[in-house]
TORNUVEX-352450 format. One line per field, with one value per residue (C-alpha): residue in three letters; chain; x, y, z. Coordinates in Angstrom, 1 decimal, always signed. Layout:
type <- ALA;...
mol <- A;...
u <- X;...
v <- Y;...
w <- Z;...
# end
This chain:
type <- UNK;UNK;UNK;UNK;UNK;UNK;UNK;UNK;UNK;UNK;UNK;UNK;UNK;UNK;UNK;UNK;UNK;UNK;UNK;UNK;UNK;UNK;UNK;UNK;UNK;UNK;UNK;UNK;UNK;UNK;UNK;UNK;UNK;UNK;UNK;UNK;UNK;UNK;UNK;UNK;UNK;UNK;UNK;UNK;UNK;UNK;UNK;UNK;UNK;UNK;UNK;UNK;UNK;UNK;UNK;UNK;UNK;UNK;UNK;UNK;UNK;UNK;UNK;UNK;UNK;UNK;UNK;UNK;UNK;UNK;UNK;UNK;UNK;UNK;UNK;UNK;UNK;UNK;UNK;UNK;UNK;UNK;UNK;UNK;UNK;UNK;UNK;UNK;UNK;UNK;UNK;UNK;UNK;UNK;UNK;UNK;UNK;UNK;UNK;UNK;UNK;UNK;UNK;UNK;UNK;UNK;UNK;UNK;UNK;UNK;UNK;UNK;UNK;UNK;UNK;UNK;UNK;UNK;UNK;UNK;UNK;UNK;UNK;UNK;UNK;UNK;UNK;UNK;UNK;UNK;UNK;UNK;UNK;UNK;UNK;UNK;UNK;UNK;UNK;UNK;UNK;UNK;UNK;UNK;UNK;UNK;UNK;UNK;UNK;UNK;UNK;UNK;UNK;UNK;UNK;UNK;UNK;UNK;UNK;UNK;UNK;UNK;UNK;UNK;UNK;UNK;UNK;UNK;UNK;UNK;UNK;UNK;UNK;UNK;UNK;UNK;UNK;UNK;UNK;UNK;UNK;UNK;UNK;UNK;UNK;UNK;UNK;UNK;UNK;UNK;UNK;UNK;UNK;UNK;UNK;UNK;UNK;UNK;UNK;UNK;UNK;UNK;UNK;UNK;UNK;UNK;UNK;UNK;UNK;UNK;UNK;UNK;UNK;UNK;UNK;UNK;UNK;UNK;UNK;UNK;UNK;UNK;UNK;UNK;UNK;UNK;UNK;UNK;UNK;UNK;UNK
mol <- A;A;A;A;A;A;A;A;A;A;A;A;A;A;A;A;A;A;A;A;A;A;A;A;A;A;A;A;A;A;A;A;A;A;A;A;A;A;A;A;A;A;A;A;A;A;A;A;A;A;A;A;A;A;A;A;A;A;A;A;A;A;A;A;A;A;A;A;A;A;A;A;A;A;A;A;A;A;A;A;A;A;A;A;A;A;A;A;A;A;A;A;A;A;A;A;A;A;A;A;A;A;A;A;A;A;A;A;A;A;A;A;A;A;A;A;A;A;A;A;A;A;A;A;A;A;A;A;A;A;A;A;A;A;A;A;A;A;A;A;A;A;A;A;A;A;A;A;A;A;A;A;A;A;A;A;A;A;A;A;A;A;A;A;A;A;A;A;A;A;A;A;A;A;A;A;A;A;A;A;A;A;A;A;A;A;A;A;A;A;A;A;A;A;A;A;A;A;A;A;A;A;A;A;A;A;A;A;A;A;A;A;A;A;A;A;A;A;A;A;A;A;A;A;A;A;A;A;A;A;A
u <- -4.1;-1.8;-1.5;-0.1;-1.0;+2.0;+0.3;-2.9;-4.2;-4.8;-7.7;-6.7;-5.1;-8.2;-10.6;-7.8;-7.8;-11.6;-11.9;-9.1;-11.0;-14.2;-12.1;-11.0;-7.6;-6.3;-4.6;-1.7;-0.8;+1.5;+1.7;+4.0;+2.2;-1.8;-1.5;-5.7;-6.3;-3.9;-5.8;-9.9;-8.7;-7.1;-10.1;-12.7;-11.0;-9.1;-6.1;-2.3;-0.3;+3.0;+4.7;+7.6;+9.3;+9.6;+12.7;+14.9;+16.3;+16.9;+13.3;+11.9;+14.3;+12.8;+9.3;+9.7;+11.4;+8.4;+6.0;+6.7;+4.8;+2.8;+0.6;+0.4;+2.5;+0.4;+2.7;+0.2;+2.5;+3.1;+3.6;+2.5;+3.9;+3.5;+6.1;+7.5;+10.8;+13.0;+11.1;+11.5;+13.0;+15.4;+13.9;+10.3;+12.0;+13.8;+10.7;+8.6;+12.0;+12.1;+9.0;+7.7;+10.6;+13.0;+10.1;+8.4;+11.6;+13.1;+9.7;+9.4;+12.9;+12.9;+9.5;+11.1;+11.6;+8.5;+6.5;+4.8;+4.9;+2.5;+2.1;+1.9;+3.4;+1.4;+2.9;+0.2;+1.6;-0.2;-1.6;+1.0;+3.6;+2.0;+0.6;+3.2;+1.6;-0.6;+2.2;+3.9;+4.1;+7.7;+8.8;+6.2;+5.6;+8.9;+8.1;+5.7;+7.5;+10.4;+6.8;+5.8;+8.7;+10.4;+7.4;+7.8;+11.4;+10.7;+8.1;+10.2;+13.0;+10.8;+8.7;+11.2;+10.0;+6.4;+5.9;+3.6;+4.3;+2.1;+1.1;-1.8;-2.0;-5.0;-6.5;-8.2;-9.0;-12.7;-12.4;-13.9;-12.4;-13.3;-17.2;-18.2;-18.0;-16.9;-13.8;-10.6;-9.1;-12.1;-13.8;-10.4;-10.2;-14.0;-14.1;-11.8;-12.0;-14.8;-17.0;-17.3;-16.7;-13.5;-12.1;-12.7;-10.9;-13.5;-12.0;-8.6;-9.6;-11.7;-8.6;-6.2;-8.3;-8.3;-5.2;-3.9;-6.1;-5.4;-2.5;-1.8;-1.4;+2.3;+4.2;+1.4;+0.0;-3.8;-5.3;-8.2;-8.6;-12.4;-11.1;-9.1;-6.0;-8.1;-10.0
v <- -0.2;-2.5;-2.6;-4.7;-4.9;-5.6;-7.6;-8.3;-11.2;-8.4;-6.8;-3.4;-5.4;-7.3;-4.0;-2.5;-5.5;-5.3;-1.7;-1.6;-4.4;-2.4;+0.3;-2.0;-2.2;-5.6;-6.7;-9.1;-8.5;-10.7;-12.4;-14.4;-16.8;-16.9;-19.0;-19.8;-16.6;-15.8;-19.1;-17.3;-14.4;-15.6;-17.7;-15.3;-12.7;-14.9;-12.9;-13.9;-13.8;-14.0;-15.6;-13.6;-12.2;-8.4;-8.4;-10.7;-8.4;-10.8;-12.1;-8.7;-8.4;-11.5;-10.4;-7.7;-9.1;-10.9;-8.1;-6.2;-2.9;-1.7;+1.8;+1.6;+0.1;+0.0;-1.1;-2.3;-4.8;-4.1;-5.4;-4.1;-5.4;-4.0;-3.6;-1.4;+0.1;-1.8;-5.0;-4.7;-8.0;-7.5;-10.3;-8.3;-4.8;-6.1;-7.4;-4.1;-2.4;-5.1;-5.5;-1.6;-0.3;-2.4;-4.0;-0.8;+0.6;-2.2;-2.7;+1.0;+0.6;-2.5;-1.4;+1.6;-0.5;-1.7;+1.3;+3.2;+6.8;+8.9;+5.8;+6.0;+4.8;+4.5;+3.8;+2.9;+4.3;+4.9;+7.8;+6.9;+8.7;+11.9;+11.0;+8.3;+8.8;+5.4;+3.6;+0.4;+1.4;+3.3;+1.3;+0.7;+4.8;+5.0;+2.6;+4.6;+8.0;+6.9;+6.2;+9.7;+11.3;+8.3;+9.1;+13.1;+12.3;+9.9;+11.9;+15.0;+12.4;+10.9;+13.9;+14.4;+10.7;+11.4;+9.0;+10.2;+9.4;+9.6;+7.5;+7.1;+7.1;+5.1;+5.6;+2.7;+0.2;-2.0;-5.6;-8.3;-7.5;-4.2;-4.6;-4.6;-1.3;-1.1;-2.5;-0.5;+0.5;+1.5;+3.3;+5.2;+6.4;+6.3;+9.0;+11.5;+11.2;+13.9;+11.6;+9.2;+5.8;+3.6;+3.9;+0.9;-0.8;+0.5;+4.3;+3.1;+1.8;+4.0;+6.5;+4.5;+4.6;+8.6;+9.4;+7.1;+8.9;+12.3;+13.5;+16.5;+15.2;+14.1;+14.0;+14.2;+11.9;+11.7;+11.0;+9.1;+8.4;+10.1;+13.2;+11.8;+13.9;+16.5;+16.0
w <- -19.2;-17.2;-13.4;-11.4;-7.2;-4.9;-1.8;-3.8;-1.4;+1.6;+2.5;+1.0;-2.1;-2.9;-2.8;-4.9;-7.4;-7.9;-8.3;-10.8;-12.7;-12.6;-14.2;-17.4;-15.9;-17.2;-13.4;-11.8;-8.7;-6.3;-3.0;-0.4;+1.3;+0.9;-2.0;-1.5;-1.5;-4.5;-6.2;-5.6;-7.2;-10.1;-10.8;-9.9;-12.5;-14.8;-14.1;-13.1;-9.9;-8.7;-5.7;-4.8;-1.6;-2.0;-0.1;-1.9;-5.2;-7.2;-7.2;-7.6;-10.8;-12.4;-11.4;-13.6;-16.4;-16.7;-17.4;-20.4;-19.8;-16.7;-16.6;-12.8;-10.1;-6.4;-3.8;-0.8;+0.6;+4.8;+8.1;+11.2;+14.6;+18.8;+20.9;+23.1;+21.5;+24.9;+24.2;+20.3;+19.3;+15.9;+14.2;+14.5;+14.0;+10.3;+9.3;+9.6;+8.1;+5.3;+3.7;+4.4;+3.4;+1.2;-0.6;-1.6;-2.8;-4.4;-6.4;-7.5;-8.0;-11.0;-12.3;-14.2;-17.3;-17.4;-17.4;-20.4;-20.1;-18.2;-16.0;-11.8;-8.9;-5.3;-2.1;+0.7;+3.8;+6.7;+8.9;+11.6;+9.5;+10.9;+14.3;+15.8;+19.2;+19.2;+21.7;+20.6;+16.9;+16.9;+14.3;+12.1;+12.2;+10.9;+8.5;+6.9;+7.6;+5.2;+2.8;+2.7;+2.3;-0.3;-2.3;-2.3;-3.6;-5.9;-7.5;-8.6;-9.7;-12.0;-13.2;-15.9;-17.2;-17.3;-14.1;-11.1;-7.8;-4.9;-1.9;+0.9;+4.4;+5.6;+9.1;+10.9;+8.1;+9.3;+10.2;+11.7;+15.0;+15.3;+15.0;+18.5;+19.1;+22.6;+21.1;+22.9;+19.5;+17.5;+20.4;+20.2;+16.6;+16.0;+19.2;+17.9;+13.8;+13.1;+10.3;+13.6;+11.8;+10.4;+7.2;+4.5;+2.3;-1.0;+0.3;+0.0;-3.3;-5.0;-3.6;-6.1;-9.1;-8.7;-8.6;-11.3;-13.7;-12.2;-14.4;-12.3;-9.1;-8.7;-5.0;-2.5;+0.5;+0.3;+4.2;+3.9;+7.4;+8.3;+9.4;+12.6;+12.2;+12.5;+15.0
# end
């Protein structure tokens, strides 16, 4: 089986990359500017990478024409900016809207004729599309709003084709910065998500490998983010 990892040089991409591998999923995946990065994992895996910028069309068209068949399409590429919705400069609010948005689609959008039948499509989105209430993040929240539901519709357009459709919301994904654990922004999800720890990037992964082989599970966002909106 074929996959191919859209923002494969990220943290979330790389764990998806390796855990896809594990799973004898022959891999490529893409990036925009981490061409190191891009050059470790191409070497460490022997597999093949693209430069491309999601949000240029006609790039995205020539990605594909390039790939003959694909089982699974994993779109992980995102941006995530702060700002108060008066202070939000343009320049920073098209960026969020272009690559979250505009890439995802236009990527699920050209990958069509490249994929075999029963294949899968996953959007990451991001538990912000169901608790926009972190300040700063209006929109980014959107962002990944338009994610869910984009994903819902695409899903019952494409049912007909035998292609799934189904995307993830992550909580707070563990980094560097967050170890200290007085840190302000893990002290504040760690507090109210009920498994009392941060989501990381193997969950997000090991979530990706499930439901591309789950063949009944079609539409849905799966919340892997340690029980917070629930708590």
């Amino acid at each position: 089986m074929k996959a191919l990892v859209i923002g494969g040089t990220s943290n979330i991409g790389k764990a998806i990359i390796y855990d896809l591998i594990n799973h004898k999923y022959d891999v490529e995946f893409t990036f925009s500017n981490n061409k190191r990065e891009a050059d470790l994992l191409c070497n460490e895996f022997n597999i093949i990478s693209h430069k491309i910028d999601i949000r240029e069309e006609n790039q995205v068209q020539q990605l594909f024409s390039n790939i003959n068949q694909i089982d699974l399409l994993v779109n992980v590429s995102g941006v995530f900016t702060l700002s108060l919705q008066k202070d939000l400069e343009m320049c920073d609010f098209d960026k969020v809207i272009d690559i979250n948005i505009k890439g995802t689609y236009l990527c699920a959008k050209h990958c069509l004729n490249s994929m075999n039948k029963n294949s899968s499509i996953i959007n990451i989105a991001s538990i912000n599309a169901f608790h926009p209430g972190f300040g700063q993040t209006v929109h980014y929240d959107a962002s990944k709003g338009f994610i869910v539901s984009y994903t819902k519709s695409l899903a019952a357009e494409l049912a007909p084709f035998k292609i799934r459709v189904n995307s993830i919301a992550p909580g707070l994904i563990e980094a560097p910065y967050l170890h200290d654990n007085n840190n302000p922004v893990r002290k504040m999800f760690v507090d109210r998500a009920v498994l009392k720890d941060t989501v990381k990037v193997e969950d997000i992964a090991t979530t990706v490998t499930f439901l591309a082989s789950n063949k009944a599970i079609d539409g849905q966002c799966i919340i892997v983010d340690c029980g917070y909106l629930i708590g």
